[in-house]
C-alpha positions as a printed Julia matrix, in Angstrom:
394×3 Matrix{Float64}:
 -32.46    2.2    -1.29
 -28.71    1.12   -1.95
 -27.14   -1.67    0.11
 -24.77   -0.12    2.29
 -20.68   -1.38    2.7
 -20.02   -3.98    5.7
 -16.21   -3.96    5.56
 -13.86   -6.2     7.38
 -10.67   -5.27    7.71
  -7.51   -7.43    8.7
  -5.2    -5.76   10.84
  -4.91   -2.6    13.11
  -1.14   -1.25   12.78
   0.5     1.15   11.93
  -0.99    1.46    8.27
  -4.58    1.35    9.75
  -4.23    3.08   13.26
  -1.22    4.95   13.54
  -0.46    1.88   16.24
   3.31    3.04   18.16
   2.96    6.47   16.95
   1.09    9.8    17.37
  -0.92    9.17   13.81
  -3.99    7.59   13.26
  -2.8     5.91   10.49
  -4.45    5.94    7.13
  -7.49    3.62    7.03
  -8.91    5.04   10.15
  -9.63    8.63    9.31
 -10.43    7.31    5.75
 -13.38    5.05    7.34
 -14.34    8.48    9.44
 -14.98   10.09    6.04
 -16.75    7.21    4.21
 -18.76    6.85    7.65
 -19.66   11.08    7.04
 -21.18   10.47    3.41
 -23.39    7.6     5.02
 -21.66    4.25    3.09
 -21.3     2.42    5.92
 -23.24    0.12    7.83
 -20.56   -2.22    9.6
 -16.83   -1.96   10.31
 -15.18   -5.03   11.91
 -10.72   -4.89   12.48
  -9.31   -8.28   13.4
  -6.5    -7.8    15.01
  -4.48  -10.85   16.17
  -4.92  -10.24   19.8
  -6.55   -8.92   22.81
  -3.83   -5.85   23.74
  -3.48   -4.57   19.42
  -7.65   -4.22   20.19
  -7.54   -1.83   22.96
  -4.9    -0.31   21.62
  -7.37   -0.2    18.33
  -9.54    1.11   20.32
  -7.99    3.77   22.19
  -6.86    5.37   18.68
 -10.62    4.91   17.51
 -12.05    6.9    20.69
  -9.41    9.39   20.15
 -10.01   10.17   16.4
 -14.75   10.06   17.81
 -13.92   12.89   19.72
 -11.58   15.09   16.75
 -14.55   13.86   14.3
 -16.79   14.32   16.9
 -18.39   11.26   15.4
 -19.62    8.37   17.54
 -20.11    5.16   15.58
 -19.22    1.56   16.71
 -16.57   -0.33   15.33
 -16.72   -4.03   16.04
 -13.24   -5.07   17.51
 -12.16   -8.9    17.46
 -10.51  -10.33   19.73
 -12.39   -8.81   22.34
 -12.69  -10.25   26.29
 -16.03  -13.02   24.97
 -13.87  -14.06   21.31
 -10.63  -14.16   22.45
 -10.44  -17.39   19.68
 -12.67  -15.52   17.24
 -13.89  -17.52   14.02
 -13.22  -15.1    10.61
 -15.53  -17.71    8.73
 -18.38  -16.61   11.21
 -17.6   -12.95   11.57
 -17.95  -12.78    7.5
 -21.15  -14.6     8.26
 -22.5   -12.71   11.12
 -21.46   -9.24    9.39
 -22.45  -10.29    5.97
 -19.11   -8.94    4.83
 -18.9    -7.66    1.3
 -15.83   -5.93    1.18
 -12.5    -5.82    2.7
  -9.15   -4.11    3.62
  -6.15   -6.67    4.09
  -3.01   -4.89    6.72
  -1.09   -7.79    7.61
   2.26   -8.91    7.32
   3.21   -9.54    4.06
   3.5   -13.4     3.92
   0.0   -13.52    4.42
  -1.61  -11.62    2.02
  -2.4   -14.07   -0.31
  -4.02  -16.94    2.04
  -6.24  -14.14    3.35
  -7.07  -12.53    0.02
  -7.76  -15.67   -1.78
 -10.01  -17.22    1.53
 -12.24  -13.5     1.16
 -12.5   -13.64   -2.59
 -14.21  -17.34   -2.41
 -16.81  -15.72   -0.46
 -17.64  -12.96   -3.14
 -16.34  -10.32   -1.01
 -13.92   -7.35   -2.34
 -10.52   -6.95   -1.5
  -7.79   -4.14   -1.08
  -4.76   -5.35    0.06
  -1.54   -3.52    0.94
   1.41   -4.26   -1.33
   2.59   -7.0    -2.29
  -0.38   -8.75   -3.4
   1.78  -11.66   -3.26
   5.37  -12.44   -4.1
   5.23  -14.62   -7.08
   3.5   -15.03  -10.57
   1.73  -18.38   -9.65
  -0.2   -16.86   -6.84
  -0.83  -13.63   -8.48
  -2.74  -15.16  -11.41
  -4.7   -17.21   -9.44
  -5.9   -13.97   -7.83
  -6.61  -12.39  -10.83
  -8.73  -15.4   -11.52
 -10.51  -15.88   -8.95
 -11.07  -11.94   -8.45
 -12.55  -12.29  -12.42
 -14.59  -15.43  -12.12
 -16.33  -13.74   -9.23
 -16.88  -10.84  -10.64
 -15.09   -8.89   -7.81
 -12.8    -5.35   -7.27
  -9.55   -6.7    -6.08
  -6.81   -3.67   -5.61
  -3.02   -2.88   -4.4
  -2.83   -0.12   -2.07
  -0.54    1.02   -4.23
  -1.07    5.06   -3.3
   1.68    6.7    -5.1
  -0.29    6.04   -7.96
  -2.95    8.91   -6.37
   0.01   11.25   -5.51
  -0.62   14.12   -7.6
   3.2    14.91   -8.0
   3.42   11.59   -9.72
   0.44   12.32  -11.96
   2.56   15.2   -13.72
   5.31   13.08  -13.87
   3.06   10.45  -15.84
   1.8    13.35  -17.77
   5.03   14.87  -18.91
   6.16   11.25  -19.35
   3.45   10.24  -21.72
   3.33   13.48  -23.5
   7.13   12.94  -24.42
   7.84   16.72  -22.88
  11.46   15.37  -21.66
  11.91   12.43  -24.86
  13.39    9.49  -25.52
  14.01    7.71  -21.3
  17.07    6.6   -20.87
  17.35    5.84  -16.98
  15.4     6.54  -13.83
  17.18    6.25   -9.99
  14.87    5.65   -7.18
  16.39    6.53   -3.52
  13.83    4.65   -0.78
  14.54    4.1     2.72
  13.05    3.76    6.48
  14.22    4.15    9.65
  15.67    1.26   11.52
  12.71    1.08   14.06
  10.26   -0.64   11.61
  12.51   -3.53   11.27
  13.54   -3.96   15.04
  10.37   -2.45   16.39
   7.4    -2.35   14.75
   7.52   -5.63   12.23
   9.98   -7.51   14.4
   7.66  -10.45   14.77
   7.71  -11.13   10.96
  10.76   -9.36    9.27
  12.42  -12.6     8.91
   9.54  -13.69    6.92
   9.77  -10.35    4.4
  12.62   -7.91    3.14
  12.9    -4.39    2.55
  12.32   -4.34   -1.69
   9.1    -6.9    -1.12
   7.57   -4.1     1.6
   8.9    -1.01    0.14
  10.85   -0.83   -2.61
   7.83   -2.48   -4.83
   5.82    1.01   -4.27
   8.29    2.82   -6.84
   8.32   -0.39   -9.06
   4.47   -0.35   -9.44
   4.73    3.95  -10.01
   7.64    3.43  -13.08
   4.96    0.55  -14.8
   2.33    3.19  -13.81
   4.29    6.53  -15.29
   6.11    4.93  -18.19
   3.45    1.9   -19.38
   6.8    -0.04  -20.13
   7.44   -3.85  -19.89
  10.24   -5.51  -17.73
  12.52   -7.64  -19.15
  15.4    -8.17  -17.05
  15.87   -7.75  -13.29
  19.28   -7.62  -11.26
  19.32   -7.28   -7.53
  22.24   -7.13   -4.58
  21.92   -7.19   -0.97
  23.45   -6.25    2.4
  23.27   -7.89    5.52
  25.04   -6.36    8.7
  23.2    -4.38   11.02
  19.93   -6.27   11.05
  21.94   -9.46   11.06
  24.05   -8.45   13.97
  20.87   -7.75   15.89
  19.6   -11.67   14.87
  17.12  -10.0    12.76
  17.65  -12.39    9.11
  16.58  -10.32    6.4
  18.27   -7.7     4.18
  19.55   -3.95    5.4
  19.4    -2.62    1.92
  19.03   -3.68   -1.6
  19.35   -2.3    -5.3
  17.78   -3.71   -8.6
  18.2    -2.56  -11.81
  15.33   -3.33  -13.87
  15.42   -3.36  -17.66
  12.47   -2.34  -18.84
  11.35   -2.1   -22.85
   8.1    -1.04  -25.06
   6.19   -2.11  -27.93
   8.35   -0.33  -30.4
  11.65   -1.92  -28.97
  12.78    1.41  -26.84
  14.26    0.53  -23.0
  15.55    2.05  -20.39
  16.34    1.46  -17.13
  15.21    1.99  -13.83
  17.98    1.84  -10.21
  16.15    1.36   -7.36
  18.38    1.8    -3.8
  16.05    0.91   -0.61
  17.04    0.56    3.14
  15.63    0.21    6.42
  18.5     1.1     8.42
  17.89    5.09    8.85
  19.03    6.63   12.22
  15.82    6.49   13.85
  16.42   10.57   14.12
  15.55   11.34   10.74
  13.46   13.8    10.12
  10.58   11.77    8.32
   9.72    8.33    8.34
  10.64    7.83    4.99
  13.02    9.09    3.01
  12.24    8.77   -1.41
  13.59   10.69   -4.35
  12.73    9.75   -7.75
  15.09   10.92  -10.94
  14.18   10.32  -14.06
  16.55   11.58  -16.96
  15.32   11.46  -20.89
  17.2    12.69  -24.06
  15.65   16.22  -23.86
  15.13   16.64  -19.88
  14.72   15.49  -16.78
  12.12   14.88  -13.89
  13.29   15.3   -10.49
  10.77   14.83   -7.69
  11.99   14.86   -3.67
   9.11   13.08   -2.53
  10.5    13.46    1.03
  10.85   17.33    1.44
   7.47   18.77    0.73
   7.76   21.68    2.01
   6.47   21.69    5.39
   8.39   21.36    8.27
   7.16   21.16   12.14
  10.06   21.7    15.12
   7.98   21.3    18.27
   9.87   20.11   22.09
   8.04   16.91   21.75
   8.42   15.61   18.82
  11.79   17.52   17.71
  12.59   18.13   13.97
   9.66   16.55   11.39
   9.39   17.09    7.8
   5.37   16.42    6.7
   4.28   15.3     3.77
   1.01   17.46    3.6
  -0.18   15.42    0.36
  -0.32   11.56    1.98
  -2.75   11.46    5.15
  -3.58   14.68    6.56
  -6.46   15.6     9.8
  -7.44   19.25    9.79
  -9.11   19.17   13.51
 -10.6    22.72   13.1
 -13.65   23.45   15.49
 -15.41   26.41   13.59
 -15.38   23.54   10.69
 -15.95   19.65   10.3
 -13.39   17.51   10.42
 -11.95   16.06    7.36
  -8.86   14.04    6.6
  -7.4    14.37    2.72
  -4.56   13.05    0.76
  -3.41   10.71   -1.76
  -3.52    8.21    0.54
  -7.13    8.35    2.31
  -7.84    8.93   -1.48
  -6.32    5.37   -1.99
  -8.96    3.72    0.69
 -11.74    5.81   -0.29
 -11.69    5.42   -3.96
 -11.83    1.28   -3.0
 -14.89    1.78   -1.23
 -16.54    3.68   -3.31
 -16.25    1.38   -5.97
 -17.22   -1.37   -3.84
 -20.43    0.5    -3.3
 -21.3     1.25   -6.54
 -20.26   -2.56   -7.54
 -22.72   -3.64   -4.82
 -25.37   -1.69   -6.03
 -25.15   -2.6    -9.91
 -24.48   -6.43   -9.61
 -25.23   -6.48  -13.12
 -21.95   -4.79  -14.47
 -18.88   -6.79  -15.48
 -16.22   -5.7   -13.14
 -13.43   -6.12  -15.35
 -14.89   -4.85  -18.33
 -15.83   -1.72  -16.27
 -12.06   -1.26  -15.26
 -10.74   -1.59  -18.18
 -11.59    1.41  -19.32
  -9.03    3.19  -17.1
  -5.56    1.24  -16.71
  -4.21    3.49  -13.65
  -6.23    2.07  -11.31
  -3.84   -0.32   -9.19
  -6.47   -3.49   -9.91
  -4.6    -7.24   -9.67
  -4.05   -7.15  -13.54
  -2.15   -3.66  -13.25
  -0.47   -4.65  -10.15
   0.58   -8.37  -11.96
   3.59   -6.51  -13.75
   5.3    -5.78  -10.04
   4.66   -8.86   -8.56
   6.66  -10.63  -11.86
   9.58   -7.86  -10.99
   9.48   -8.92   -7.0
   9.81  -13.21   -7.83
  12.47  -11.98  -10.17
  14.55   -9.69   -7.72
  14.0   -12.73   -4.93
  15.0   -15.23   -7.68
  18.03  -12.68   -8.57
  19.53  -12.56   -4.69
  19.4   -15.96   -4.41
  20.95  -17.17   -7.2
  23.5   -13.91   -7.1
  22.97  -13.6   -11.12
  20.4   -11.48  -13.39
  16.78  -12.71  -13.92
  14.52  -12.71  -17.48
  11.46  -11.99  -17.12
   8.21  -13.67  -18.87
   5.28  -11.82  -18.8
């Protein structure tokens, strides 16, 4: 009989719940469907207090009766643990795997504090913000024997698999230059992050997604990073961090070829747009180009409520037919689900060598294949401090 998954997992926003909006974020339904195929034994979310678990727990009773599911999720802090204990919950729950949401400055302490006690780890991007932490990760993750992952989902996006494919086959030659266009609207500075935006900025929460996807499409090394910043709008509201910043990012290969890679990113959309992000990708070699609006997927909904919204069918979608079971899909319930199904069959066959086993396929967003953006993000932080350009040393 196989040892089922008790997962832990830090944080119910808007990544796992669909908290301040009409979603139910991404983890969620991708829990529903792991719970479906029988995986699961426990699911705790730690939230960091009493009003983000009812509001948890609202979105969970919602998304029971669309799944028409019933099965208890563990909620902390709850009206008896108002000062829960994570040391004793891992205990308790016999934790052996975990999903880390929480504001970026934290990942690391978290990560590293789960991995001491053997336990598995996805955590959203960044993994952290700087070499010294990232390789003690990697270590720890390795000495362990443990499946640490980035949620790095655009990796999973199947319009960025052809682009890898066309990439690696050489259909459009010799790269030359790639432009990245990233941005948010203003509310998830001022709104939704507002208690911890000082602590981040806009390239460290979003801009590193298309960072991780040009190591992921191209397999090419950075060498040199150079990064500007704005600050007005954010500023003017007291908020201290960045509006928008670009990089350029040299990158170069084993046979001396570079290119480079201009990445724009801003959260300082009208809150009107008509998705929550807005991301193009260009990508221009000697006998073509790639050219993929990762925004306008086709799919457009105009209701009274909700006004003018472009979907993005391919990330995190519900189909809540009755004649049929529910079932969420995507690239990025793929992202959660592929985790945990690893961490199953990791938990099952103690005896295989983790890293060895992963090694056989690179695109999986583990800590070593995620190591190559967190040198790029110390180097654009380094870069708009110092106001100059930044080598890298791998």
């Amino acid at each position: 009989m196989n040892d089922k998954l008790n997962l832990l997992i830090l944080g119910s926003g808007m990544f796992v719940t669909g908290r301040g909006t009409s979603t139910y974020g991404t983890v969620l339904p991708s829990i529903f469907e792991i719970y479906k195929k029988n995986k699961l034994s426990n699911v705790i979310i730690c939230s960091t207090s009493y009003e983000s678990s009812i509001k948890a727990k609202k979105k969970i009773q919602q998304l029971s009766k669309i799944y028409n599911i019933n099965f208890k999720i563990f909620l902390f802090p709850n009206k008896k643990n108002s000062n829960y204990s994570l040391i004793n919950i891992v205990k308790k729950y016999e934790i052996n795997c975990s999903i880390i949401s929480i504001p970026d400055h934290l990942h690391t302490k978290y990560t590293i504090q789960l991995m001491k006690r053997n336990i598995h780890c996805l955590v959203v991007k960044p993994m952290t913000n700087n070499k010294k932490d990232a390789l003690k990760m990697i270590k720890i993750c390795n000495d362990n024997n443990l499946l640490g992952m980035v949620e790095f989902h655009k990796r999973y996006d199947q319009a960025n698999i052809i682009l890898r494919d066309k990439i690696l086959n050489n259909e459009i030659g010799k790269l030359q230059y790639a432009i990245i266009e990233y941005s948010q609207r203003k509310s998830i500075p001022t709104k939704f992050f507002s208690k911890w935006v000082n602590k981040t900025n806009i390239f460290q929460y979003l801009g590193i997604h298309y960072v991780d996807l040009i190591f992921y499409l191209t397999n090419f090394m950075p060498i040199k990073v150079n990064a500007f910043g704005q600050m007005d709008y954010l500023k003017k509201n007291k908020i201290n961090t960045y509006d928008s910043i670009q990089v350029i990012i040299e990158w170069k290969r084993n046979d001396s070829k570079k290119f480079i890679s201009i990445h724009t990113c801003n959260w300082i959309d009208p809150n009107k747009t008509s998705a929550m992000s807005d991301q193009k990708i260009k990508i221009i070699g000697d006998w073509g180009r790639l050219v993929s609006d990762q925004k306008n997927r086709g799919l457009t909904s105009i209701t009274d409520d909700y006004g003018i919204d472009e979907i993005n069918p391919y990330f995190t979608t519900i189909l809540k037919n009755n004649n049929i079971d529910t079932q969420s899909f995507g690239y990025g319930i793929k992202s959660i689900t592929n985790f945990l199904n690893l961490c199953e069959y990791f938990i099952n066959n103690k005896n295989i060598k983790i890293r060895n086993y992963l090694s056989k396929n690179n695109t999986l967003p583990t800590f070593e294949t995620s190591y190559i953006s967190t040198l790029i993000l110390e180097a654009v932080n380094s870069s708009l401090k110092k106001n100059k350009p930044i080598s890298i040393k791998l």
